[in-house]
C-alpha positions in Angstrom: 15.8 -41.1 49.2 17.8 -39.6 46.5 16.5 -35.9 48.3 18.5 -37.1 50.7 21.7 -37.3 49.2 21.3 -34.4 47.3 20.8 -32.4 50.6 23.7 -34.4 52.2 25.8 -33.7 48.7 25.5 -29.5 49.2 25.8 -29.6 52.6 29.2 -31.1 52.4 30.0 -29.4 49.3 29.1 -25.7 51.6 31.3 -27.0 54.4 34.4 -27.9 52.2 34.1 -24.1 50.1 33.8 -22.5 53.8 36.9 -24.3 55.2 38.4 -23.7 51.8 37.7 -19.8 52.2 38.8 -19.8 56.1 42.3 -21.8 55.1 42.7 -19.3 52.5 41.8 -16.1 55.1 44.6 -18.4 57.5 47.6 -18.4 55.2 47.1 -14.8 54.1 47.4 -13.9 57.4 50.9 -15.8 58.2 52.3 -14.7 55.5 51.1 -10.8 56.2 48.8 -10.0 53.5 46.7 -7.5 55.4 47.2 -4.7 52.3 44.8 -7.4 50.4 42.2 -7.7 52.8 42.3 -3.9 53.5 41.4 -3.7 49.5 39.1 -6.1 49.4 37.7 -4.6 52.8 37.5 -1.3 50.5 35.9 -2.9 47.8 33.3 -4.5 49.6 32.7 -1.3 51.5 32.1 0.5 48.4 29.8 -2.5 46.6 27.5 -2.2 50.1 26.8 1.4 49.1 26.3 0.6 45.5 23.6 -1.8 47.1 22.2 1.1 49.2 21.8 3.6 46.6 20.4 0.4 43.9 18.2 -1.3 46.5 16.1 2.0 47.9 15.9 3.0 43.9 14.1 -0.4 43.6 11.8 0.0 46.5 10.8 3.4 45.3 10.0 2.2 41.6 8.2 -1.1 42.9 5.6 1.6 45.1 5.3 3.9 42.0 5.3 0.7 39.7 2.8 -1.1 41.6 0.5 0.4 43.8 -2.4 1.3 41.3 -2.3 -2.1 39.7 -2.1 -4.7 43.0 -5.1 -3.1 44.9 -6.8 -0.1 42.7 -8.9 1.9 43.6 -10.9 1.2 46.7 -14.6 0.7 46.3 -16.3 1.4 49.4 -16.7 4.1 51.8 -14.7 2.4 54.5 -12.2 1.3 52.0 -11.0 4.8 51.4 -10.1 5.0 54.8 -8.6 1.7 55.2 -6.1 3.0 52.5 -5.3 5.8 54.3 -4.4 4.2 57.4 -2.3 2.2 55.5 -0.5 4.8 53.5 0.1 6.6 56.8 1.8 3.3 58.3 3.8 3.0 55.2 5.1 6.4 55.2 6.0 6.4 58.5 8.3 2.5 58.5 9.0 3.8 54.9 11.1 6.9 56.9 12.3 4.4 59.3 13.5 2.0 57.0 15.8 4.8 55.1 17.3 5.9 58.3 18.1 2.5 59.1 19.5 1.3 56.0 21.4 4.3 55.0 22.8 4.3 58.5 23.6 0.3 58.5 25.5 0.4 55.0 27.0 3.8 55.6 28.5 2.4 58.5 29.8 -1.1 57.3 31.7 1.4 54.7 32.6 4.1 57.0 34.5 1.9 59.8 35.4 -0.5 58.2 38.6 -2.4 59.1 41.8 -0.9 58.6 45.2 -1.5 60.1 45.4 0.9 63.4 41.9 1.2 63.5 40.7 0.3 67.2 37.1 -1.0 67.4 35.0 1.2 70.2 32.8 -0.4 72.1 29.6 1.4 72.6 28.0 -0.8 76.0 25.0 1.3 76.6 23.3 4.9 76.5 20.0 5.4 78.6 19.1 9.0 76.6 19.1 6.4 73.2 17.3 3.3 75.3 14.7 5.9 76.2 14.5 7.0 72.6 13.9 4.4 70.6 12.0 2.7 73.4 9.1 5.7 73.8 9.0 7.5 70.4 7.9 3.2 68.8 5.8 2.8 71.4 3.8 6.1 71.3 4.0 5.7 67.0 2.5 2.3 67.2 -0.4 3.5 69.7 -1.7 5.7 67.8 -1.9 3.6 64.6 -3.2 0.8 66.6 -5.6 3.3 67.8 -7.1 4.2 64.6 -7.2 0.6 63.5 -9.5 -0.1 67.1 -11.4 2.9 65.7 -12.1 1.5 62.3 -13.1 -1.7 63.7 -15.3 -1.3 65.6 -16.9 1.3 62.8 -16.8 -1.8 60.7 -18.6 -4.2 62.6 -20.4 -1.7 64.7 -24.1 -1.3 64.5 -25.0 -0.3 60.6 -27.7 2.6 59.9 -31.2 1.9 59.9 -31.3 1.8 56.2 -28.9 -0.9 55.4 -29.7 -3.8 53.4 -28.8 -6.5 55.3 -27.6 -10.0 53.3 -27.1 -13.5 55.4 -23.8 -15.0 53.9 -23.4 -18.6 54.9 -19.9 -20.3 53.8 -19.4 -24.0 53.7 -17.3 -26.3 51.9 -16.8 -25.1 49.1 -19.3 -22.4 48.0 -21.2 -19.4 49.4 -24.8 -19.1 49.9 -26.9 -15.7 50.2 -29.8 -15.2 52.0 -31.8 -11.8 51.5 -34.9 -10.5 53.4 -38.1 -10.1 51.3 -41.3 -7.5 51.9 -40.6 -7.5 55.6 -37.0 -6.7 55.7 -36.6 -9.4 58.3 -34.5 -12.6 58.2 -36.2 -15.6 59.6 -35.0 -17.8 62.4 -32.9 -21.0 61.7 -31.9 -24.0 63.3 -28.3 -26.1 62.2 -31.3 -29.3 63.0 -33.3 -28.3 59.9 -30.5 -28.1 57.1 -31.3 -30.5 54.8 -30.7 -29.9 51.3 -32.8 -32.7 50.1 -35.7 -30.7 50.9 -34.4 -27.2 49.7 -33.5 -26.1 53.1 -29.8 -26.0 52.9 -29.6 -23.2 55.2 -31.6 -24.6 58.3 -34.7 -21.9 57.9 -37.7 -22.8 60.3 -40.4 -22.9 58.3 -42.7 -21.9 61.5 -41.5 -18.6 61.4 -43.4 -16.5 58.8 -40.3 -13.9 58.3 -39.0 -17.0 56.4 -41.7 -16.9 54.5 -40.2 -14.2 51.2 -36.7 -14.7 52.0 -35.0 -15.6 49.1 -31.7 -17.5 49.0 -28.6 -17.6 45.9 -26.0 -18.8 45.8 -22.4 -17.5 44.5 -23.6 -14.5 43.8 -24.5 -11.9 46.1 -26.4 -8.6 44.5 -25.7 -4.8 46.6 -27.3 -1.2 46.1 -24.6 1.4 45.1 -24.3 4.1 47.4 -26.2 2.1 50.0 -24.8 0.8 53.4 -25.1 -3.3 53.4 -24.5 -5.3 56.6 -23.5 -8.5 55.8 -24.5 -11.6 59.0 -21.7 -14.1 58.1 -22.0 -17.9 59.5 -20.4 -21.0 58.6 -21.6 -24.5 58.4 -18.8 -26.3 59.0 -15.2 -25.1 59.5 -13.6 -22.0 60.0 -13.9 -19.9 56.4 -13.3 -16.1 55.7 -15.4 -13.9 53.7 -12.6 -11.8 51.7 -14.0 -8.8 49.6 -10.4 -7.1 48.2 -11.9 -4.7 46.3 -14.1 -3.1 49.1 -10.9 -3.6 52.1 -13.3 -6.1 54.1 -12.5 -9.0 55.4 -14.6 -11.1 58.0 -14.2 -14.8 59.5 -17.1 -17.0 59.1 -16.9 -18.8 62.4 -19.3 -22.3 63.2 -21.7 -21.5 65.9 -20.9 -17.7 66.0 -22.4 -15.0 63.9 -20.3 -12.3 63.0 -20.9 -9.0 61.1 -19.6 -6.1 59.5 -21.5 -3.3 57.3 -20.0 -1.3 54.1 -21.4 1.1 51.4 -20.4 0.4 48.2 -19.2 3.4 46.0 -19.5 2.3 41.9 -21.6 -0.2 40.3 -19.9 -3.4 38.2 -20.4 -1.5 35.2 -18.7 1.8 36.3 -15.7 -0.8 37.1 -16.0 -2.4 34.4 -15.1 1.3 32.1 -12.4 1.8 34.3 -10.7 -2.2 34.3 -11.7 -3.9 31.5 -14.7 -6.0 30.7 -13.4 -8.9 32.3 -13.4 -7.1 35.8 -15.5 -8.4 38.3 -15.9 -8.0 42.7 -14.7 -11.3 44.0 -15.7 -12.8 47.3 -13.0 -15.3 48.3 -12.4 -17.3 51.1 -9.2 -15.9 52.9 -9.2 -19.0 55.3 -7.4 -22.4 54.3 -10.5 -24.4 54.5 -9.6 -27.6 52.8 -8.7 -29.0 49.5 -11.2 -27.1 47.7 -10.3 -24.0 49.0 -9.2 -22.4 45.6 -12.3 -22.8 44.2 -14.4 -21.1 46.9 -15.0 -18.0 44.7 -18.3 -15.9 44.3 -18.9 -12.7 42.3 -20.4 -9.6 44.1 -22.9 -7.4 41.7 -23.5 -3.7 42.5 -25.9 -2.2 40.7 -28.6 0.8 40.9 -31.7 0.3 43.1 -34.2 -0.3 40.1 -31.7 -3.0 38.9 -31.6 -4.4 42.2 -35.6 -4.1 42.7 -36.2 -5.7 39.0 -33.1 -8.9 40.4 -35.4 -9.0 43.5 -38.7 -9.4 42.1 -37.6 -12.1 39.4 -36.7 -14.3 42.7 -38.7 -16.7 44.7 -38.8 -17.6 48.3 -37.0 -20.3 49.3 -40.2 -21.2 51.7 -42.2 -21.3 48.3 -39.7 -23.1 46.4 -39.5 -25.6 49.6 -43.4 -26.4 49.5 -43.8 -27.0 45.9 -40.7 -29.6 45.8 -42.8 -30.8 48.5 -46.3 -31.1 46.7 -44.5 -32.7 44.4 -43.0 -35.4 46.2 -45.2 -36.6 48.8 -43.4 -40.1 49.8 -41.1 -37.8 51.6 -41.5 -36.3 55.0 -42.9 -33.1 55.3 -40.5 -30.2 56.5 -41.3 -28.6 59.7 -43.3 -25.3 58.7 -47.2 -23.9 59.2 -48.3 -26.5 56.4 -47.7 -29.2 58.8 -49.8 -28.2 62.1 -49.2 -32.1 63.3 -45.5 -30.9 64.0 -46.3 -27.9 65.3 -45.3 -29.3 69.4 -42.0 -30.1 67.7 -41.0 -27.3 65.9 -42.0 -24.7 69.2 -39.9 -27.1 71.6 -36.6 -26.5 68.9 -36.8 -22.8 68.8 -35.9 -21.8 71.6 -32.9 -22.9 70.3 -32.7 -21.2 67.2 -29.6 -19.5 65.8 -30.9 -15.7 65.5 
């Protein structure tokens, strides 16, 4: 309540200074003060330019100021031309802006009002429609152009050598799935996801390209100077898998798989000698998901292809990892997999369902 009356208090307090000032414009006018608007006409003409020239020095010293320390250095192949598109699209409004500006302050001094002075009214010009009309339009096709091109380079198909990584968001963390000795990802099913029994991804355990793939979570490991296609899904609402550092960015979307493929240009400890030791790649969420949403963070690890091999072979399957909680525990159910042949009808009637 007492918001209220605040915002009731400045509103009156705005519409008694404004009658104030129009009273005050009234009376000078009766008693023919025009010589004191014309100088204070003058004055404000000449403190719009001294905004001009202050305001473009600003803009200019915030790019130089700024631009290395709020993106760096981008670290992926695509990236580099991501930041080119960009710096083409800010040099070209960048132009525009100056024109405009110069020519709105320059004109709010040039004419302003002055006693004699006519105002010309200027109604319309078809040559200057059909100027600033055609030269936007064909500007912004072309950039949209080369956006279309790099998106569908992005998510197009990925060379045959890619390592290929399953991200998975869901409220609030990320999970990674990787392929083992086959280089295949196994099917899954949203049916099977049950985290009680280690399959918090849905992986049918009938299909035997399950059978190595290993899953992480938070913390996703690539090959430096190798092309990684990343499947994203989501498990339940809309989230967005937000690398800043490589210029990717991909919705995870329930019930639809999307893609997109990258290569990665320095390791974490080449970035690390040229940020700090602190430095890390983030993957964020870039989607409001919920009230955790700030703390759906996960690191991304590039590293050489030994490093990567030696991360790998430390790992076990999920499958693996599945069967022994299940040994272990044999009150509960058995998940549906080639260790249960009694479920066998079941699990071939649900796949032809399965989520590729």
């Amino acid at each position: 309540m007492s918001s209220f009356w605040i915002i009731v208090a400045f509103l009156l307090g705005f519409l008694i200074v404004f009658q104030i000032a129009k009273a005050s414009e009234y009376v000078a006018i009766l008693k023919g003060e025009e010589r004191a608007r014309n100088e204070s006409n003058r004055i404000n003409g000449f403190l719009l330019l001294a905004f001009l020239v202050v305001g473009l020095f600003g803009v200019w010293y915030c790019n130089h100021a700024l631009k290395d320390r709020i993106l760096g250095e981008p670290a992926s192949d695509h990236g580099v031309r991501i930041d080119r598109m960009l710096y083409i699209t800010l040099a070209i409004t960048f132009i525009v802006f100056v024109i405009t500006q110069v020519a709105l302050f320059w004109f709010a001094y040039k004419y302003q009002e002055k006693e004699g002075r006519k105002p010309y009214f200027f109604p319309h010009n078809n040559k200057l429609e059909l100027i600033w009309t055609v030269i936007p339009a064909i500007t912004l096709t072309v950039l949209v152009g080369f956006g279309l091109y790099y998106w569908y380079e992005i998510t197009g198909e990925a060379p045959e050598n890619a390592q290929v990584v399953e991200v998975t968001g869901s409220q609030y963390k990320w999970e990674f799935r990787y392929p083992g000795a086959d280089k295949k990802l196994g099917k899954k099913y949203y049916r099977e996801i049950n985290p009680l029994k280690n399959n918090s991804l849905g992986q049918v355990w009938s299909d035997p390209d399950n059978h190595d793939d290993i899953v992480a979570s938070q913390e996703v490991h690539l090959v430096v100077n190798k092309p990684v296609k990343f499947i994203i899904y989501a498990k339940d609402v809309i989230h967005d898998v937000g690398l800043a550092h490589f210029r990717m960015k991909m919705d995870a979307v329930p019930g639809m798989p999307t893609t997109m493929w990258f290569t990665p240009k320095f390791t974490t400890r080449e970035m690390k000698q040229k940020n700090g030791d602190d430095f890390e790649y983030e993957i964020s969420c870039d989607q409001m998901c919920g009230k955790g949403h700030f703390s759906m963070r996960g690191v991304v690890i590039v590293e050489s292809q030994a490093e990567y091999d030696v991360f790998i072979s430390k790992q076990k399957a999920q499958y693996a990892i599945a069967m022994e909680a299940e040994k272990g525990n044999p009150a509960t159910p058995s998940p549906s997999g080639d260790s249960t042949q009694n479920k066998s009808t079941s699990i071939s009637a649900v796949t032809t369902k399965v989520i590729q």
